[in-house]
Biotite code that builds the C-alpha atoms (Angstrom):
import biotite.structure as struc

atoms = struc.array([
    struc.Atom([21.738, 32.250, -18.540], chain_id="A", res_id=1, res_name="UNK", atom_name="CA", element="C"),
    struc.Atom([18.811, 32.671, -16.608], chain_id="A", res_id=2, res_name="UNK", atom_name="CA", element="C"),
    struc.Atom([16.616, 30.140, -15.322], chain_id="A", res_id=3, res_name="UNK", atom_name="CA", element="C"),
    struc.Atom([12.663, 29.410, -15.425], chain_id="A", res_id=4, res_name="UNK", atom_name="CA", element="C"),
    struc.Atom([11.604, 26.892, -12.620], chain_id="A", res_id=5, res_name="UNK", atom_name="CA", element="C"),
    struc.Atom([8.588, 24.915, -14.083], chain_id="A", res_id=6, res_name="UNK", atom_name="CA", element="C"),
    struc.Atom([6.984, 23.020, -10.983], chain_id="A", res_id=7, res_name="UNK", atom_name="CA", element="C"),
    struc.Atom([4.415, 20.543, -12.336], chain_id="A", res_id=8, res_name="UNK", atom_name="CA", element="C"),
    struc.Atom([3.835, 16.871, -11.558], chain_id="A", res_id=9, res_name="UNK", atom_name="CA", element="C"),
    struc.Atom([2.008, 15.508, -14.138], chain_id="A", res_id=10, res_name="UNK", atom_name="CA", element="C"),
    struc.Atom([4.236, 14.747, -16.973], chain_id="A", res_id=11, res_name="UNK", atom_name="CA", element="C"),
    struc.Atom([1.591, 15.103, -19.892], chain_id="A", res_id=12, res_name="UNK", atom_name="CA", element="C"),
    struc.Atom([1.104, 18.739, -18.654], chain_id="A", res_id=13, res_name="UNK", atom_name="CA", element="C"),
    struc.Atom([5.111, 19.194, -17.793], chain_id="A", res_id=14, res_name="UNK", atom_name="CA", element="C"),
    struc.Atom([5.518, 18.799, -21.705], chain_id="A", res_id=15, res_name="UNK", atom_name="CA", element="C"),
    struc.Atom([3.038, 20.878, -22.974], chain_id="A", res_id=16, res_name="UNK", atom_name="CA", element="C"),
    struc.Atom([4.160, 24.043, -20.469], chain_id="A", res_id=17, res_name="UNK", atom_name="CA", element="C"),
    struc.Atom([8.039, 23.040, -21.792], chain_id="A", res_id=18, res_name="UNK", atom_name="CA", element="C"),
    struc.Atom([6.505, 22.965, -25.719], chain_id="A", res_id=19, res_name="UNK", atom_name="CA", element="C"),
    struc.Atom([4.901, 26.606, -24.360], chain_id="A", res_id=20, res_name="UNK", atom_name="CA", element="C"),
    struc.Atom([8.355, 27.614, -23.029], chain_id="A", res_id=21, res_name="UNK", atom_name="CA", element="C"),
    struc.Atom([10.296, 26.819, -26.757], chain_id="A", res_id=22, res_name="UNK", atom_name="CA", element="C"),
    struc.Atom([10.227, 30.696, -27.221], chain_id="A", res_id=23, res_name="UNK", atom_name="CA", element="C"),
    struc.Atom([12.232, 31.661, -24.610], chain_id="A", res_id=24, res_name="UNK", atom_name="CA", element="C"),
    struc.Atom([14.200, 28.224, -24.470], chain_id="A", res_id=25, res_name="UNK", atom_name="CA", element="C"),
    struc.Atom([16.869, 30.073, -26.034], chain_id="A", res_id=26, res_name="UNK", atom_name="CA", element="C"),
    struc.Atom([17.814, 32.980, -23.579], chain_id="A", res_id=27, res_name="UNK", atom_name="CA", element="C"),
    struc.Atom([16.358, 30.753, -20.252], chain_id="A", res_id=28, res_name="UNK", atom_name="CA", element="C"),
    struc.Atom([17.638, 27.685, -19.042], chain_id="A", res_id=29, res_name="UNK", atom_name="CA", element="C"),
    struc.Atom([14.661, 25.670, -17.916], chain_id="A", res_id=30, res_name="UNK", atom_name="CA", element="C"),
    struc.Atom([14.507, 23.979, -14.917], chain_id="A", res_id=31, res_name="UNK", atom_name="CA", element="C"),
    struc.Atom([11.591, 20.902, -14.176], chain_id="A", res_id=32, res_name="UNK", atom_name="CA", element="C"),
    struc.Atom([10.646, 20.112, -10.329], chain_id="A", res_id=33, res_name="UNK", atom_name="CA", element="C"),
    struc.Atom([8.490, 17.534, -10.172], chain_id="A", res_id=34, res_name="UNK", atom_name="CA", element="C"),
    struc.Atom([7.416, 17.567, -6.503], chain_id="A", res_id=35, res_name="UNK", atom_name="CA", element="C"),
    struc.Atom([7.012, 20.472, -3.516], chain_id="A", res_id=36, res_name="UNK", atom_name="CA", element="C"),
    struc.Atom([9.599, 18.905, -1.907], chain_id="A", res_id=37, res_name="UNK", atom_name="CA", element="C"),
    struc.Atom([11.846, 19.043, -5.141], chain_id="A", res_id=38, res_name="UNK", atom_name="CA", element="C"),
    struc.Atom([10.862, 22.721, -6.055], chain_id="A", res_id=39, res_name="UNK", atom_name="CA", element="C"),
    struc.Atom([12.052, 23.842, -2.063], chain_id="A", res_id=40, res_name="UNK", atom_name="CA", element="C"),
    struc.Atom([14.917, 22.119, -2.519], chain_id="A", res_id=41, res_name="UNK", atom_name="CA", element="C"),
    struc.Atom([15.940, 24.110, -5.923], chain_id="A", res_id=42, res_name="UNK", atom_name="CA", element="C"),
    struc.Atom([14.956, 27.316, -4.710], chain_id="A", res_id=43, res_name="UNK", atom_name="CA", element="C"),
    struc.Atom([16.676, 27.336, -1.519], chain_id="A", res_id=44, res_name="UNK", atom_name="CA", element="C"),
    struc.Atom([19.521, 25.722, -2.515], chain_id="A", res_id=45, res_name="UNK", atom_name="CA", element="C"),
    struc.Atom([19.186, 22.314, -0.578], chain_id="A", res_id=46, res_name="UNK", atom_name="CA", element="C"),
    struc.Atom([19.886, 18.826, -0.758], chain_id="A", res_id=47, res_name="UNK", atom_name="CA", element="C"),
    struc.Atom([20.525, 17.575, -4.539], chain_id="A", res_id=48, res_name="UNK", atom_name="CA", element="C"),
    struc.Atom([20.653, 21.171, -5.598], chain_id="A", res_id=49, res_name="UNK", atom_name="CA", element="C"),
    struc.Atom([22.939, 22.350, -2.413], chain_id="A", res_id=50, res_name="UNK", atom_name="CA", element="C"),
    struc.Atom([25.648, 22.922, -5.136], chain_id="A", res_id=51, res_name="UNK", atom_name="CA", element="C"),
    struc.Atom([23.211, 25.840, -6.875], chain_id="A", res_id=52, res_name="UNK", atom_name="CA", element="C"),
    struc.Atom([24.858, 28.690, -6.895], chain_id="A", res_id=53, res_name="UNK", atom_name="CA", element="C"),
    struc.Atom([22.735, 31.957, -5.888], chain_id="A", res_id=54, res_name="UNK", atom_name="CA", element="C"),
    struc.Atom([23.070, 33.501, -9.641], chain_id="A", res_id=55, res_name="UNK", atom_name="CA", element="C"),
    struc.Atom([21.137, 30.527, -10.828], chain_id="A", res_id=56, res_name="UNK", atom_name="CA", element="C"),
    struc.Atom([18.204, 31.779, -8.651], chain_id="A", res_id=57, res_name="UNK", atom_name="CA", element="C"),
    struc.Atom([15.292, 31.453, -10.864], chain_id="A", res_id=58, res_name="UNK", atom_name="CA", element="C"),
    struc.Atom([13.649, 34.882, -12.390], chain_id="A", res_id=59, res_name="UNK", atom_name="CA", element="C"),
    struc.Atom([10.142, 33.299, -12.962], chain_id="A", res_id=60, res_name="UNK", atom_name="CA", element="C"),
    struc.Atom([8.466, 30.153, -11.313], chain_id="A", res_id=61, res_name="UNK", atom_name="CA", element="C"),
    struc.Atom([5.575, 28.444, -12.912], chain_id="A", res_id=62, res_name="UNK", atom_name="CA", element="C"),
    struc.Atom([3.914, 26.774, -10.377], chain_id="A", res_id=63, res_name="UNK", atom_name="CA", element="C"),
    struc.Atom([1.205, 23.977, -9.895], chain_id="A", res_id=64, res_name="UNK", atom_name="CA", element="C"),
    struc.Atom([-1.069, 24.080, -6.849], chain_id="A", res_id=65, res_name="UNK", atom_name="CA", element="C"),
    struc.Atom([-1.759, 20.130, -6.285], chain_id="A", res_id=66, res_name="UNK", atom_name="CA", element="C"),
    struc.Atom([1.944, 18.811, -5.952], chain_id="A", res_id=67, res_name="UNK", atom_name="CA", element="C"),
    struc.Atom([3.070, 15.414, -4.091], chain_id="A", res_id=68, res_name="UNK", atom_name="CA", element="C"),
    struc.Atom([5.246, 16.486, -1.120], chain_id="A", res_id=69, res_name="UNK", atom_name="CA", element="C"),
    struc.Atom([4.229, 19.740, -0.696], chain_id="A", res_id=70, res_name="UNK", atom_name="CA", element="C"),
    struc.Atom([1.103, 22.017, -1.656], chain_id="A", res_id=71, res_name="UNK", atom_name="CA", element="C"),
    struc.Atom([1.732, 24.982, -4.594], chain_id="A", res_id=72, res_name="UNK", atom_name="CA", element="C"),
    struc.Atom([0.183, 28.059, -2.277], chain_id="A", res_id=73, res_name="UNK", atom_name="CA", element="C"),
    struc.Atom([2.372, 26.581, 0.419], chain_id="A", res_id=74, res_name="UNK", atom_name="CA", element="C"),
    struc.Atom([5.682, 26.942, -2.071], chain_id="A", res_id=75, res_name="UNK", atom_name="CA", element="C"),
    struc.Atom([4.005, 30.249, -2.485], chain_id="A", res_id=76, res_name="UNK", atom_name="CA", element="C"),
    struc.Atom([3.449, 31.540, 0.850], chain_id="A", res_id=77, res_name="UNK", atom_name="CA", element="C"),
    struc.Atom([7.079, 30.673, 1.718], chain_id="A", res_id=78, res_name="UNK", atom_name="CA", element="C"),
    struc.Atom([8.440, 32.075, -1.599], chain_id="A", res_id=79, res_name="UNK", atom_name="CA", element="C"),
    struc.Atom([6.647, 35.434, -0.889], chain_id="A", res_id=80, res_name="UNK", atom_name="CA", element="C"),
    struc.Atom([8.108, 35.291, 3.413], chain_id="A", res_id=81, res_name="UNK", atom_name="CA", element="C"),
    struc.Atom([11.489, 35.317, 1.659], chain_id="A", res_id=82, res_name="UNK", atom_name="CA", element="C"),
    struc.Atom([13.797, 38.110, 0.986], chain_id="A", res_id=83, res_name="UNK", atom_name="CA", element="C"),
    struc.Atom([15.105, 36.160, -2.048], chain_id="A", res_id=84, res_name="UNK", atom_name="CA", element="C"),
    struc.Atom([12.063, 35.139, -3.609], chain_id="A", res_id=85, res_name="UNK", atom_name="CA", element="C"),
    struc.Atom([9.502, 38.143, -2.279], chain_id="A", res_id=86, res_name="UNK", atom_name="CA", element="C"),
    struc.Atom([9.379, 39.580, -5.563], chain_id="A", res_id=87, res_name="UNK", atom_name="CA", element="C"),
    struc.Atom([10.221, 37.209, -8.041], chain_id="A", res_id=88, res_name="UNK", atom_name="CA", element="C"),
    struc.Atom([6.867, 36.792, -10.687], chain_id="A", res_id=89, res_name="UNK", atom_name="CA", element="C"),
    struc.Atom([4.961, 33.618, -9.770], chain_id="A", res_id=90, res_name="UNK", atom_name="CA", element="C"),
    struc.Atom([2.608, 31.945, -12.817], chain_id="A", res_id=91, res_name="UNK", atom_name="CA", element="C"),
    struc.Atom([0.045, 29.532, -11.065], chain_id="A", res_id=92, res_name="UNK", atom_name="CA", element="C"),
    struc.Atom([-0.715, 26.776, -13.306], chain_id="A", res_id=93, res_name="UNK", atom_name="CA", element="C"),
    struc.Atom([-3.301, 24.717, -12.811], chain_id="A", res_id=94, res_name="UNK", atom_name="CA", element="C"),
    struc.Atom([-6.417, 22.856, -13.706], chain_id="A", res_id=95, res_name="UNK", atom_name="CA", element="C"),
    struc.Atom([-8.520, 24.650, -11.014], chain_id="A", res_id=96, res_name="UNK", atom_name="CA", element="C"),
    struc.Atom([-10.689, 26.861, -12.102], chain_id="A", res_id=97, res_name="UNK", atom_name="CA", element="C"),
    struc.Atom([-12.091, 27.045, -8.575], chain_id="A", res_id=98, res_name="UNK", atom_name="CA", element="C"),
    struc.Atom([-12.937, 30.530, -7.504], chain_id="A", res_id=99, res_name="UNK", atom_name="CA", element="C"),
    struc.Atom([-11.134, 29.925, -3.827], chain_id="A", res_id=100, res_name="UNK", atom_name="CA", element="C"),
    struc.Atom([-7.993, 28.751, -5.420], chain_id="A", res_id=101, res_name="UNK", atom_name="CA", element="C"),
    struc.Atom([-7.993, 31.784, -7.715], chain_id="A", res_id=102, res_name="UNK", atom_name="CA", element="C"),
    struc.Atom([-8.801, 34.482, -4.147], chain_id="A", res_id=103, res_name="UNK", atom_name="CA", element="C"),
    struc.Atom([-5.904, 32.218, -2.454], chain_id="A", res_id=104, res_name="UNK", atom_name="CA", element="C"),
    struc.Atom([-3.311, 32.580, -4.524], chain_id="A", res_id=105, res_name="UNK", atom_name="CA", element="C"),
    struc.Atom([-3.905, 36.127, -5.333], chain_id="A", res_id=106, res_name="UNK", atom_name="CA", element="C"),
    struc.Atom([-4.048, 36.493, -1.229], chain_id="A", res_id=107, res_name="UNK", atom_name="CA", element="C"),
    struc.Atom([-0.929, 34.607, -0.956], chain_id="A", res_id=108, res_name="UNK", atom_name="CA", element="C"),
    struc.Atom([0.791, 36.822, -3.780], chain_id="A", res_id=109, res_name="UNK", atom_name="CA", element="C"),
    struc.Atom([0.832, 35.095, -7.182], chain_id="A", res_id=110, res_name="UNK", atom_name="CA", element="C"),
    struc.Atom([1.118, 37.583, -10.013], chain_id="A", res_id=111, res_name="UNK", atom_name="CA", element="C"),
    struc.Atom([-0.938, 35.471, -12.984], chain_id="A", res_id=112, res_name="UNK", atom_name="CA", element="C"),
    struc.Atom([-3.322, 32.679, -12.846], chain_id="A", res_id=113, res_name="UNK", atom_name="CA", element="C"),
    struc.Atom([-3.141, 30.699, -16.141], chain_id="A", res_id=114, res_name="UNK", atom_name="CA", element="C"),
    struc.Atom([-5.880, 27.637, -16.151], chain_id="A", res_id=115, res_name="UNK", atom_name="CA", element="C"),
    struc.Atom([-4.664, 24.677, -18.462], chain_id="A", res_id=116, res_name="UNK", atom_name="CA", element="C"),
    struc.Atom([-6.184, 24.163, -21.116], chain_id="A", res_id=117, res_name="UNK", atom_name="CA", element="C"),
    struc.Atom([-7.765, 21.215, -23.587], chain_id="A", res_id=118, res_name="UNK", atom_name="CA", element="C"),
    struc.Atom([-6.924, 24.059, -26.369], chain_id="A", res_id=119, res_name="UNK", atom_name="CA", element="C"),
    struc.Atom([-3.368, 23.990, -26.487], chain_id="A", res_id=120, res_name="UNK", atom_name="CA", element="C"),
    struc.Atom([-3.098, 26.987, -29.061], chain_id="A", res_id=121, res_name="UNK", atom_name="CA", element="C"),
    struc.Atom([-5.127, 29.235, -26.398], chain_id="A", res_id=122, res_name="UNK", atom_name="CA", element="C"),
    struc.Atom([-3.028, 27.739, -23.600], chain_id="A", res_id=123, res_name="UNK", atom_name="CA", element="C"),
    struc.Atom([0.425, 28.528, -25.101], chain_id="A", res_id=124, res_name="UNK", atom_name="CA", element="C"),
    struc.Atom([-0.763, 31.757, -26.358], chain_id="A", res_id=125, res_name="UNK", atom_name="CA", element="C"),
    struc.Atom([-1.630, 32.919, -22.988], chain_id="A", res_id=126, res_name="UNK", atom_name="CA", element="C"),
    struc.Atom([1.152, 31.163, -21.548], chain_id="A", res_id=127, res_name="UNK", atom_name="CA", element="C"),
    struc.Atom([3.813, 33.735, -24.267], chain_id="A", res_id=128, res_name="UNK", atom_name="CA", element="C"),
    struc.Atom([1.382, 36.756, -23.152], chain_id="A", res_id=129, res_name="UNK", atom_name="CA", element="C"),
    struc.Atom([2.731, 36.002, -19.561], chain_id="A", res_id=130, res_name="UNK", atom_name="CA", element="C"),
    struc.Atom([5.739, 34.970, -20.216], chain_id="A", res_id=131, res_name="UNK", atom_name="CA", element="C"),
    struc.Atom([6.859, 38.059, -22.419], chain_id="A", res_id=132, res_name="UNK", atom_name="CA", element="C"),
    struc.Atom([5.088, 40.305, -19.531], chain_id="A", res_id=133, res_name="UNK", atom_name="CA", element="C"),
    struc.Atom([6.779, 39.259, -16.389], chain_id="A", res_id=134, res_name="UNK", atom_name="CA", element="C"),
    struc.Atom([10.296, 37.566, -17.734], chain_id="A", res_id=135, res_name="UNK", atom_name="CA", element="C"),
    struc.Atom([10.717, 41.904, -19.532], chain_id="A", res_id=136, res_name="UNK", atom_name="CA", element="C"),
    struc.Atom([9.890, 42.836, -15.639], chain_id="A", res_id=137, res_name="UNK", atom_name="CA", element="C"),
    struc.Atom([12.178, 40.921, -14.483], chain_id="A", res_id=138, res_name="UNK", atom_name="CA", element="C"),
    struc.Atom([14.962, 42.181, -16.505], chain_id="A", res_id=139, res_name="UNK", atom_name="CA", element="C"),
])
């Protein structure tokens, strides 16, 4: 099974992207990182996740820009430097709705910008849009 990494901090906005996520629960495993730190660990295979084996590589990452222990267009920028991840579909997910954030990711290679959202229908319909967009490019 293929895997989804969901990198998000806040655990109020964790649940709502993994209520989003339900309609592809069933053919993705999802994974949660909670932390930079965490998320570099997962996708490179290191420390708690060491045992990962390469096929469990994720084919999307959802990915918050204010983290703990690491920055989101930092994750990004090394994601993108990388053979493994250079084309794998990054979602940014965040608050922001700051026009820099939106240039730098773009700049730094994101492929969507989804802003959370007070309306959680328009959030998790966008959220499916992208989802059912980048997770058939990836296959």
């Amino acid at each position: 099974m293929s895997t989804i990494l969901l990198v998000e901090d806040n655990a109020d906005d964790a649940e709502l992207a993994l209520i989003g996520l339900k309609h592809v629960s069933d053919r993705y495993h999802i994974e949660l990182a909670t932390d930079g730190k965490q998320a570099l660990e997962f996708l490179y295979a290191e420390g708690r996740y060491s045992h990962r084996s390469g096929e469990d590589a994720p084919v999307l990452v959802l990915l918050d820009i204010n983290l703990p222990n690491g920055n989101g267009l930092s994750i990004l920028q090394r994601m993108r430097a990388s053979k493994e991840y250079h084309n794998t579909p990054v979602l940014i997910l965040t608050s922001s709705d700051d026009l820099i954030d939106i240039a730098q990711t773009r700049q730094f290679g994101a492929n969507s910008y989804l802003q959370k959202s007070v309306d959680f229908g328009h959030f998790t319909s966008r959220l499916h849009q992208e989802l059912d967009h980048w997770l058939t490019r990836a296959h």
